[in-house]
Structures are given as C-alpha cells and as structure tokens.
Backbone as a ProteinNet text record, in pm:
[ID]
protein_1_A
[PRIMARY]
XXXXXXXXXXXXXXXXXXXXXXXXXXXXXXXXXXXXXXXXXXXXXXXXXXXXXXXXXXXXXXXXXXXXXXXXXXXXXXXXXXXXXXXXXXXXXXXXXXXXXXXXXXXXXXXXXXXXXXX
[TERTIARY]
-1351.2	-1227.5	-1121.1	-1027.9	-922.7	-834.6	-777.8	-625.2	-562.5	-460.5	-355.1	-212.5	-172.1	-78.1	55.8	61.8	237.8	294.2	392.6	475.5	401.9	439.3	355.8	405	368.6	440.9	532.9	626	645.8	780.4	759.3	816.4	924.7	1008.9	1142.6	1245.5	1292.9	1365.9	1453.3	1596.7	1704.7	1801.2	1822.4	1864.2	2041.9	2095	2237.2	2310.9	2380.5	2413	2504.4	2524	2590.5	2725	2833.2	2937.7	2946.1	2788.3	2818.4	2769.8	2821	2776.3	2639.6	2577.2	2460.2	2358.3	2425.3	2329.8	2326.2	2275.9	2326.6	2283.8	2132.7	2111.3	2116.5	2033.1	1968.3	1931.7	1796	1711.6	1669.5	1662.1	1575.5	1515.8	1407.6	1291.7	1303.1	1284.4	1312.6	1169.6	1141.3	1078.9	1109.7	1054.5	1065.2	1155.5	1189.9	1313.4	1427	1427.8	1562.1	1520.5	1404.9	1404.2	1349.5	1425.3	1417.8	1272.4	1243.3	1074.8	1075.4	1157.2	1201.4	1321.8	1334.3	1470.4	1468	1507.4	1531.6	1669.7	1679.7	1806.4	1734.7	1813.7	1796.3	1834.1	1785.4	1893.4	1879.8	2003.9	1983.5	2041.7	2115.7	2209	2079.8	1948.5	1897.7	1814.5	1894.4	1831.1	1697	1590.2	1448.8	1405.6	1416.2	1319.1	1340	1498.2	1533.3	1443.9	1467.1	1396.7	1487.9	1505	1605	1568.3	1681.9	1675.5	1570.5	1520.7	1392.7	1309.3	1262.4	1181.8	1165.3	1263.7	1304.4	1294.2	1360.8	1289	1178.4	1088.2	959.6	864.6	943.6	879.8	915.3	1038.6	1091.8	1013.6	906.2	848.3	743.4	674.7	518.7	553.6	628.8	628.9	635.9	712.5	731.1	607.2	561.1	420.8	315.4	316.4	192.9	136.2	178.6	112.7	-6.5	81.6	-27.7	-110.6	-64.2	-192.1	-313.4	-290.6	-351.3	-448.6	-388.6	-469.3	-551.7	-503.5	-546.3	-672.2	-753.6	-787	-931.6	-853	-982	-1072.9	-1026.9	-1048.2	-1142.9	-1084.2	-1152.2	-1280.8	-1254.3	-1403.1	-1504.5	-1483.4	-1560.8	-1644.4	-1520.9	-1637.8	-1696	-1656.2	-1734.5	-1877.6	-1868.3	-1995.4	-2079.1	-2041.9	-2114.7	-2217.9	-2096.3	-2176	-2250.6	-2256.4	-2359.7	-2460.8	-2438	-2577.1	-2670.9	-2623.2	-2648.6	-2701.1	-2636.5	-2703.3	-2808.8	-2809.3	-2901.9	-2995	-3046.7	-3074.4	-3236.5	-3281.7	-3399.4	-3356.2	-3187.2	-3134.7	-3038	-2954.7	-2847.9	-2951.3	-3029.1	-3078	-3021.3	-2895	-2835.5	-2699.4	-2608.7	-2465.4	-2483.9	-2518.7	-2551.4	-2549.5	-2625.6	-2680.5	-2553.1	-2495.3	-2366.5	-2261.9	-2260.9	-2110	-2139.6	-2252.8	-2289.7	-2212.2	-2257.6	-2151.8	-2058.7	-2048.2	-1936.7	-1774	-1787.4	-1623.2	-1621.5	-1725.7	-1713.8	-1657.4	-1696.5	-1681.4	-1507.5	-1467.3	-1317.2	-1208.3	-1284.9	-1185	-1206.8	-1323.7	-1327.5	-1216.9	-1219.4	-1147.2	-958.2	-925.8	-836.2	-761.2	-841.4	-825.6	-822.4	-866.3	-850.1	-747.3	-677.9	-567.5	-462.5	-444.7	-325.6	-310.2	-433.4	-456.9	-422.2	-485.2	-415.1	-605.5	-733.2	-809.5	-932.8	-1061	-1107.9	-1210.8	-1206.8	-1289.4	-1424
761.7	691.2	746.7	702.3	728.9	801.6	881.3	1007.6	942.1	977.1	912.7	952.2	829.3	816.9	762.3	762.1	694.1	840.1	817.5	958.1	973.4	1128.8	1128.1	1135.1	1147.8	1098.8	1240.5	1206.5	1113.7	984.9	879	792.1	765.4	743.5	685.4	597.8	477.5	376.9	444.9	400	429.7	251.9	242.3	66.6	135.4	41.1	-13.2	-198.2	-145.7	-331.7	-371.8	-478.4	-527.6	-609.2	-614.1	-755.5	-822.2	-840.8	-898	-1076.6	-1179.9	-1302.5	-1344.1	-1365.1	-1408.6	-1306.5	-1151.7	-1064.3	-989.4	-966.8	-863.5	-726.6	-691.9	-518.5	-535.4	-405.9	-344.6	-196	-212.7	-87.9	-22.9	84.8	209.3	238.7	275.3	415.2	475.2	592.7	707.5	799	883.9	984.7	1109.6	1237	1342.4	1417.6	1395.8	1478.8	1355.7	1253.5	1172.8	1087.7	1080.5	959.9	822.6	727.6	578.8	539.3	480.2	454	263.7	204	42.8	33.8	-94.4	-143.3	-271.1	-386.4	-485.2	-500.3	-610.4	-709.9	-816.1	-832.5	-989.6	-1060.2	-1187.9	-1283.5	-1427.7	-1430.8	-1548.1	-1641.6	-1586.3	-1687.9	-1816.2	-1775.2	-1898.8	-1962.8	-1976.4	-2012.6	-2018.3	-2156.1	-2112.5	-2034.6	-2032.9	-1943.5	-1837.1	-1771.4	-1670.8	-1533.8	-1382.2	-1296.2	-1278.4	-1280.1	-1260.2	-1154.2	-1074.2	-925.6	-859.4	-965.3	-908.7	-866.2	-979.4	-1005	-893.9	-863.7	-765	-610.4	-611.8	-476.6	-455.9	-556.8	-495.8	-472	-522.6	-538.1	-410.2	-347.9	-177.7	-101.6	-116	-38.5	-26.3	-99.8	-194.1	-100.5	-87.7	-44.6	143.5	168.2	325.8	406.8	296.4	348.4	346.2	311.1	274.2	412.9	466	623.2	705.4	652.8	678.4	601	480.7	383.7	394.2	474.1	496.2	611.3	706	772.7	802.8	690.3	663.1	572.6	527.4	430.8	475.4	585	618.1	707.5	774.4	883.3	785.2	693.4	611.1	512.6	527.8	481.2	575.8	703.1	771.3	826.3	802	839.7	703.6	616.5	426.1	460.1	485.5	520.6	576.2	720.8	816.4	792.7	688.4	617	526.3	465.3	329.8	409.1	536.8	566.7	654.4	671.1	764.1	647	587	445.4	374.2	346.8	248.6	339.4	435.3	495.6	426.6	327.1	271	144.7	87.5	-30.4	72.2	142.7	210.1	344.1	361	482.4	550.8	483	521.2	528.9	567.5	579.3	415.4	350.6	184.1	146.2	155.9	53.2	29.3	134.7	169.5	83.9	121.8	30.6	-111	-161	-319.9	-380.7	-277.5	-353.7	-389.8	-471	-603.9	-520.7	-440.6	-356.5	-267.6	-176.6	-102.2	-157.3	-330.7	-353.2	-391.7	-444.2	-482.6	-370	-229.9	-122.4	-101	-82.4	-36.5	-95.1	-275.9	-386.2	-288.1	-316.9	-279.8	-110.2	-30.6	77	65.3	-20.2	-37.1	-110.1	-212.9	-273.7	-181.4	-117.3	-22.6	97.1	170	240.4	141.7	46.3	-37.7	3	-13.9	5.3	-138.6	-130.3	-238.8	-212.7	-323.6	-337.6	-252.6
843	821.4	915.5	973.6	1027	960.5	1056.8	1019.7	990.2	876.8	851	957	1056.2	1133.1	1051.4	940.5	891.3	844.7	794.8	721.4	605.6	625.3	467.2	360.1	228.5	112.2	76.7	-2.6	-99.5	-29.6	-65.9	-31.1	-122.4	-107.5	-246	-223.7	-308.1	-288.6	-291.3	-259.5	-248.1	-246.2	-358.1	-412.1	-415.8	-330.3	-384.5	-383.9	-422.7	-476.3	-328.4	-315.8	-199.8	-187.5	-136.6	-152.6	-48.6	40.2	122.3	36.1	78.2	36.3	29.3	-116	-107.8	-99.9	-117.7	-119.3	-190.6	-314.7	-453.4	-440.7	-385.4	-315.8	-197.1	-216.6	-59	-88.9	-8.3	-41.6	103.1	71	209.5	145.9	227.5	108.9	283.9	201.8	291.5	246	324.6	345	261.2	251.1	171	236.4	401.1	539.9	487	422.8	455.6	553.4	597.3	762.5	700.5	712.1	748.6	742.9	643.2	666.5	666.4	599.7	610.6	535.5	521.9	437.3	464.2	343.6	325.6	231.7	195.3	122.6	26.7	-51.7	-122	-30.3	-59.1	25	-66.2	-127.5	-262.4	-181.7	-68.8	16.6	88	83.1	129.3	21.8	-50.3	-171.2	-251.2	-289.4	-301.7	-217.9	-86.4	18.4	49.1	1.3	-3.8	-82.6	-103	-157.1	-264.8	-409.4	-489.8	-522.4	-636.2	-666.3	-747.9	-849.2	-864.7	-765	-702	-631.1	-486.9	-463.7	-354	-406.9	-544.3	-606.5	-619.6	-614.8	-663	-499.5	-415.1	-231.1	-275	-283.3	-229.9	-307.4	-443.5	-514.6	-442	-413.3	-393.3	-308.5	-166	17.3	2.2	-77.8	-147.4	-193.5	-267.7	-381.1	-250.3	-128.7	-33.2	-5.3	6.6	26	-67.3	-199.1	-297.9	-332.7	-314.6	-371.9	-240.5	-118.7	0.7	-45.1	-78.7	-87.4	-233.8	-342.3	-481.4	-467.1	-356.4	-265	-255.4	-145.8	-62.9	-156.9	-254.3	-346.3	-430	-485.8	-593.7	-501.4	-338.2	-303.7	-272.5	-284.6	-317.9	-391	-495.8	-627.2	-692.8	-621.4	-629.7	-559.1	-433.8	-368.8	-462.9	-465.6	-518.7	-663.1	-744.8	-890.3	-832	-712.5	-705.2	-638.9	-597.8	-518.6	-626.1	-746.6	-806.7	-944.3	-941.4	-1034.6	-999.1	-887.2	-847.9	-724.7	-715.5	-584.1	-546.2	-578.8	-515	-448.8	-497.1	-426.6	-307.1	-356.9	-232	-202.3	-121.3	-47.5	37.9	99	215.7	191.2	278.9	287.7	349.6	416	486.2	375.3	326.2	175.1	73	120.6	-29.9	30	193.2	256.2	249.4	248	174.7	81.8	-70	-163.1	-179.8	-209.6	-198.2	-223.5	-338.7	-379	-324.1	-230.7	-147.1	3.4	21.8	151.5	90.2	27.8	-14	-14.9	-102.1	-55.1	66.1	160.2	329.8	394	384.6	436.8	432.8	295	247.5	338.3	326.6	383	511.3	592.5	781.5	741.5	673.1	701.6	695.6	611.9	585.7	693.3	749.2	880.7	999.5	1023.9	1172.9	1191.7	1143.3	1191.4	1151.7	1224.5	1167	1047.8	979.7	871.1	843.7
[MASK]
+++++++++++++++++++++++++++++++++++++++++++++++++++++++++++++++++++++++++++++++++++++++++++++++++++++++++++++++++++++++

C-alpha cells in the first residue's frame, strides 16, 4: 500500500457563523500545527443548489474525520483478510486469492482513492 502523503491527524473543524449575505457559516479544519488543511461556506444564497448549514456541517465533519476513517480502513482490511484466509483456507490460499474478494477489492478500491493511487 502506499505512504501516507496528506497531513497527519488529528484534523479539527473550526465552524464560525457568517454576515456575509446568503451565508450562515464557514468552516477550516486545520491540522494539529494550526495549518490550513480546506475550508468551505454554506451558500443558501444559491438556493436549491446551494450547500446549506446542515449540509455543509456535516462536509466539515466527514473531510476532518478522513484521517481516521483512513487509517480505521486499512486496519479493518487486515484483519478482513486475515478472517477470510483463516475461514476459508482451501478457497483463499493466497494473499491473490484474498485480494479477489469482492469487500476486500471495495476497501483496496477505496484506499487508492483516498492515497491518489490505483485500485
């Protein structure tokens, strides 16, 4: 699997409310140094197609939590492997055989997207 190249955790929102028109927050998540990792806005100002404040709180949770659910990931496809090779060892004989299964190939998938690597 690939090194992890993003910042490393812990990640944390940082939500304040806004008076600019049509925009009720705005969030950073920052890094564990204080450094800039993204930031978005509501924007109710474009109405249906806009991101409203729920909806934008839960982007700034979801983008924060990525670190752990990264490495909550790779951990839990390990010990996925390890039970299917250990369950079934006349169908998975191999480390090949194991990267086959279907929830093994979905976390692999999953894990190159979030690295920048392929499937």
């Amino acid at each position: 699997m690939s090194a992890c190249k993003h910042t490393p955790a812990p990640w944390t929102v940082d939500e304040r409310t806004c008076s600019l028109d049509g925009v009720s927050i705005a969030w950073t998540i920052f890094s564990r140094d204080r450094i800039c990792i993204a930031d978005g806005q509501s924007q109710e100002h474009l109405g249906d197609t806009g991101i409203h404040e729920d909806e934008c709180r839960a982007n700034a949770r979801l983008i924060a939590a990525a670190t752990d659910m990264l490495s909550a990931l790779r951990s839990s496809r390990d010990v996925l492997a390890r039970a299917i090779k250990a369950a079934a060892p006349d169908l998975f004989e191999s480390d090949e055989d194991v990267n086959e299964h279907l929830t093994i190939k979905r976390m692999d998938a999953a894990i190159a997207r979030a690295v920048g690597g392929a499937a």
